[in-house]
C-alpha positions as CSV (number, residue, x, y, z in Angstrom):
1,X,84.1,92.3,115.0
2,X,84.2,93.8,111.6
3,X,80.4,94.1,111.6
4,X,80.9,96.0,114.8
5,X,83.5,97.8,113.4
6,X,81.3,99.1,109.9
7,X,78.2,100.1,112.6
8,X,80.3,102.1,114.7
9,X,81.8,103.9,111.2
10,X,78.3,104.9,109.5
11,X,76.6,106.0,113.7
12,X,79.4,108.2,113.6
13,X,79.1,109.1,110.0
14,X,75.4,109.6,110.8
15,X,75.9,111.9,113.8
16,X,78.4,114.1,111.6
17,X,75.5,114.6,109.3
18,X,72.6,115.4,111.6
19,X,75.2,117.6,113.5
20,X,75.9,119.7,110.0
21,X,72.6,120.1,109.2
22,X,70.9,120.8,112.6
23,X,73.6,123.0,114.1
24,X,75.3,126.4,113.0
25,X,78.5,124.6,111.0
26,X,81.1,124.7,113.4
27,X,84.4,124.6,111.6
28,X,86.6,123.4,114.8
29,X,83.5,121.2,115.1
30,X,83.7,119.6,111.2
31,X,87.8,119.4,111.7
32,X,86.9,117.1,114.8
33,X,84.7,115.0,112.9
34,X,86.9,114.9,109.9
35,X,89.6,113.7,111.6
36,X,87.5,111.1,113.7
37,X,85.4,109.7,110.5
38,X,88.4,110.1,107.7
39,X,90.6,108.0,109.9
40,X,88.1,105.4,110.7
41,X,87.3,104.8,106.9
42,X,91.4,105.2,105.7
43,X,91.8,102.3,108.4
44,X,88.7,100.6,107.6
45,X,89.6,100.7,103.9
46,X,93.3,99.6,104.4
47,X,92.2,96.6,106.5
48,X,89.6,95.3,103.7
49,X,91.7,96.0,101.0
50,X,94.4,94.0,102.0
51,X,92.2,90.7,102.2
52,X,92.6,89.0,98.9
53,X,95.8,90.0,98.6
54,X,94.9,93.6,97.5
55,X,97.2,95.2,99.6
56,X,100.4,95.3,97.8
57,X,98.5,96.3,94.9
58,X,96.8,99.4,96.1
59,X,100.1,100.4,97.9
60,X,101.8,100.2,94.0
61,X,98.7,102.4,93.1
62,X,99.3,105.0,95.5
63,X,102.9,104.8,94.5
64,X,101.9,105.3,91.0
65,X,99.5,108.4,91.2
66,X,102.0,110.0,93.5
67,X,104.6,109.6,90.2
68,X,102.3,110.6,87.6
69,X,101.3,113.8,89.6
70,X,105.0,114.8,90.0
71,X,105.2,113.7,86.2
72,X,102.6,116.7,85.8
73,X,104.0,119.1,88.3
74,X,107.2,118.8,86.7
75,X,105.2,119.8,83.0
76,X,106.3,116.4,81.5
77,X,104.5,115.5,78.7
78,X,102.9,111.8,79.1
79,X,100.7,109.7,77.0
80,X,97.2,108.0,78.1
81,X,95.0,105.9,77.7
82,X,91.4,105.5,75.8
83,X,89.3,108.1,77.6
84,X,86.3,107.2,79.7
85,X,88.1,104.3,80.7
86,X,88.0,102.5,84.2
87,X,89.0,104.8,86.5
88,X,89.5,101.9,89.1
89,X,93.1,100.5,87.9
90,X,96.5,101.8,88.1
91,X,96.8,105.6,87.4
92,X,100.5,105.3,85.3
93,X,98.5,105.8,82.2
94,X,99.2,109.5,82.2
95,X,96.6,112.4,80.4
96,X,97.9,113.7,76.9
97,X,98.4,117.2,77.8
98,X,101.2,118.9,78.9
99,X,101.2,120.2,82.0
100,X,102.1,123.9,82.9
101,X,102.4,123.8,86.6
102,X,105.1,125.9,88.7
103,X,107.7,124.2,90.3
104,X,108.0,122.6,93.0
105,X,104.2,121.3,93.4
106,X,103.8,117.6,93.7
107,X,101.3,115.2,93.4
108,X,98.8,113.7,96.5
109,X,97.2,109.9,96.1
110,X,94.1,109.7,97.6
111,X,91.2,107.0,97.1
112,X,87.8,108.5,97.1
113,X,85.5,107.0,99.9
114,X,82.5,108.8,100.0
115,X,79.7,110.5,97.6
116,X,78.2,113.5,99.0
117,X,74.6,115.1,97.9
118,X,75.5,116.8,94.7
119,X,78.7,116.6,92.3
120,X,80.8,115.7,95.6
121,X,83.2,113.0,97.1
122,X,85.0,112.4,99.8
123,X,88.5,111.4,99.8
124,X,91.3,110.2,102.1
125,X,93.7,112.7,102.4
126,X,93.5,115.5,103.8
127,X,96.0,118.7,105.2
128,X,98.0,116.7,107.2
129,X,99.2,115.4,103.7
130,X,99.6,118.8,102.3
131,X,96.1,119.0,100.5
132,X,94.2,122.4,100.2
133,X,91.3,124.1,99.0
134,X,91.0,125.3,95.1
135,X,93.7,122.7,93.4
136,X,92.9,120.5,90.9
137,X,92.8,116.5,91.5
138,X,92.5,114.3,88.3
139,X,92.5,110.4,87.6
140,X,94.2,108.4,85.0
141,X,91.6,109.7,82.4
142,X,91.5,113.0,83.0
143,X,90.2,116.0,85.4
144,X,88.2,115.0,88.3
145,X,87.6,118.3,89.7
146,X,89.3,120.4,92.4
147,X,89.6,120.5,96.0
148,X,86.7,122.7,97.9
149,X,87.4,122.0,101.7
150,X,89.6,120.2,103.3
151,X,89.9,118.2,107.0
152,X,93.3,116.9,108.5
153,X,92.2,113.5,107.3
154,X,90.1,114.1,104.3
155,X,89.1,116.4,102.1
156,X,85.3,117.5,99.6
157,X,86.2,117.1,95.9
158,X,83.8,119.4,93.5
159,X,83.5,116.9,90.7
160,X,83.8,118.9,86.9
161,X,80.1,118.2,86.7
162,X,78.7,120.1,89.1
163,X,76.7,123.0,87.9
164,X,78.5,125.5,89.8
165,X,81.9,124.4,88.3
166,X,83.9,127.0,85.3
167,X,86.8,125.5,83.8
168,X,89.1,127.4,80.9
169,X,89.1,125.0,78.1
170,X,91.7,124.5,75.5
171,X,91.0,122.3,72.0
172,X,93.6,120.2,72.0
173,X,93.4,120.2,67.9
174,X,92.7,123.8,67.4
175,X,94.0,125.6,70.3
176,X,90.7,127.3,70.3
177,X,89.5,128.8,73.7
178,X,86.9,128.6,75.8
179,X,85.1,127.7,79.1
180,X,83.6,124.2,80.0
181,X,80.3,124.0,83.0
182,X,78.1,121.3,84.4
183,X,74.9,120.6,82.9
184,X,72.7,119.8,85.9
185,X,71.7,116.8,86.6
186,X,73.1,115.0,83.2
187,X,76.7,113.8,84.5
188,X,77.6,116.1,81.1
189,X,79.4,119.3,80.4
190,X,78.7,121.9,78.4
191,X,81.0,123.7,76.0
192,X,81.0,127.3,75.1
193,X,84.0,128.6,72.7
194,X,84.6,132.6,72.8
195,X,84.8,132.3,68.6
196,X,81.1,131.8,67.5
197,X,82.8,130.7,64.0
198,X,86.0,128.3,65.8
199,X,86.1,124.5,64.3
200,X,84.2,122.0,66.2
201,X,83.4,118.7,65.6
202,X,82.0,115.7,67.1
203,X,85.0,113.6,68.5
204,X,87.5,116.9,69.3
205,X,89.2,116.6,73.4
206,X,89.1,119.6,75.0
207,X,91.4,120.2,78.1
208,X,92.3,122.7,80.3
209,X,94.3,125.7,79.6
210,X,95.1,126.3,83.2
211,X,94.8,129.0,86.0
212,X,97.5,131.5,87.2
213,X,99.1,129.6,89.7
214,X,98.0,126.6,88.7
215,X,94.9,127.1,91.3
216,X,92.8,125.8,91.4
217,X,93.2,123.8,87.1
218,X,96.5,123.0,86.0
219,X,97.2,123.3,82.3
220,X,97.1,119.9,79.7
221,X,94.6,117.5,81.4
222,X,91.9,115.8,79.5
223,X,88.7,117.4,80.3
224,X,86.5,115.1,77.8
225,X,85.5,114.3,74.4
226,X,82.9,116.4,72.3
227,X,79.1,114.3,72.1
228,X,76.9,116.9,70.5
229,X,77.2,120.4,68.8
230,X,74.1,122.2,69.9
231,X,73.4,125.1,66.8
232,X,72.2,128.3,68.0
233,X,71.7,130.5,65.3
234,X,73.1,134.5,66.3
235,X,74.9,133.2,69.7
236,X,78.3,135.0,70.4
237,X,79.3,131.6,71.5
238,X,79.7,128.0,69.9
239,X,78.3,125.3,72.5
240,X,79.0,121.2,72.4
241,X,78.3,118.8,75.3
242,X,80.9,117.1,76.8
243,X,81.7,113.4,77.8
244,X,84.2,113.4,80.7
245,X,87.4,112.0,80.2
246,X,87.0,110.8,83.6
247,X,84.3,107.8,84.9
248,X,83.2,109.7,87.4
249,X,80.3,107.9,88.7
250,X,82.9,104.8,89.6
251,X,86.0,107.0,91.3
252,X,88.7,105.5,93.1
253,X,92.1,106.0,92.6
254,X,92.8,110.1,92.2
255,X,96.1,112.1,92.7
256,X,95.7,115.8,93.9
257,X,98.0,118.5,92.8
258,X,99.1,120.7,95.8
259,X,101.7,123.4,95.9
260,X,104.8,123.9,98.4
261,X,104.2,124.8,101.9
262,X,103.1,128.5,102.6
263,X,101.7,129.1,98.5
């Protein structure tokens, strides 16, 4: 039965794919599927996860990442733990910024359940829990990415890493500013600060500083951890790379930051 159950879940995954790519995208069409596939894997997921006696414990980590994010909407400062580690456990280890995120925004717990081609995952919420396009969703470490389409079940997640992403970065130590992209390919960002002549070292965090509305970045969460400072002589900007804050090639637990109804 359960064997059944995973064939029937990756045909139908399957025929979602060929449908997307053969056909004009349809977006009555996706919804459909979204709703079909997304419910199939929340329910397939619930069901494994609760053999073992998982259950309880990933119902404690939903409740968790659904505090934390309320922890950030409500701009409380928290403090984390080591960056770059497991993303996988319990998300009350809060980021070490402090959020600046209007009122009355809360936070979403989704797992992710899928990896798309690209930057991309899938998770399990979608807008019949409130989530919508351009917020930002983050993990216990730090930024994941944001929100790029959503279905009533589910929901595509443009990790920070993908090459078409632009963040606003803050130093945590300096304050400087500046902005944060993918580097294609490398699971790596690059920074670039607007003072040619700003501090940098090997070791400094950079997070966000946030976006007017808090959409689709809030302000204060760990983007990563300075690797490298690359030395162009005569640039107008200074450029590092950038280890994620986040694991984001082992994703599970994520909480989404969504606004009020009708924003």
């Amino acid at each position: 039965m359960k064997r059944a159950f995973v064939l029937l879940v990756l045909a139908t995954a399957v025929l979602l794919v060929v449908i997307d790519r053969t056909l004009a995208p349809l977006a009555p069409l996706r919804e459909a599927g979204a709703t079909v596939y997304g419910t199939a894997q929340s329910a397939f997921g619930t069901v494994t996860r609760s053999f073992g006696g998982e259950g309880r414990l990933r119902a404690l980590e939903r409740e968790n990442a659904a505090l934390r994010a309320d922890l950030l909407s409500s701009g409380a400062r928290a403090a984390g733990g080591p960056a770059g580690g497991p993303a996988t456990g319990s998300m009350s280890g809060p980021a070490s910024g402090t959020a600046a995120v209007p009122a009355r925004h809360r936070g979403v717990a989704a797992h992710v359940v899928g990896f798309g081609r690209g930057q991309k995952v899938t998770i399990d919420a979608g807008s019949s829990s409130g989530v919508v396009r351009d917020v930002t969703v983050l993990n216990a470490d730090g930024l994941v990415g944001k929100v790029t389409w959503t279905g009533a079940a589910t929901a595509s997640v443009s990790l920070v890493t993908d090459a078409a992403s632009s963040v606003g970065a803050r130093m945590t130590e300096s304050g400087e500013l500046g902005v944060v992209t993918g580097v294609p390919g490398e699971g790596r960002l690059r920074l670039s600060l607007f003072d040619p002549n700003a501090p940098l070292k090997v070791g400094d965090v950079v997070e966000t500083l946030g976006s007017a509305g808090a959409r689709p970045y809030v302000a204060g969460v760990p983007i990563g951890t300075v690797t490298a400072i690359e030395d162009v002589p005569g640039a107008a900007t200074r450029t590092a790379l950038v280890r994620p804050a986040a694991r984001l090639s082992a994703l599970d637990l994520v909480a989404v930051i969504v606004p009020p109804p009708g924003r």
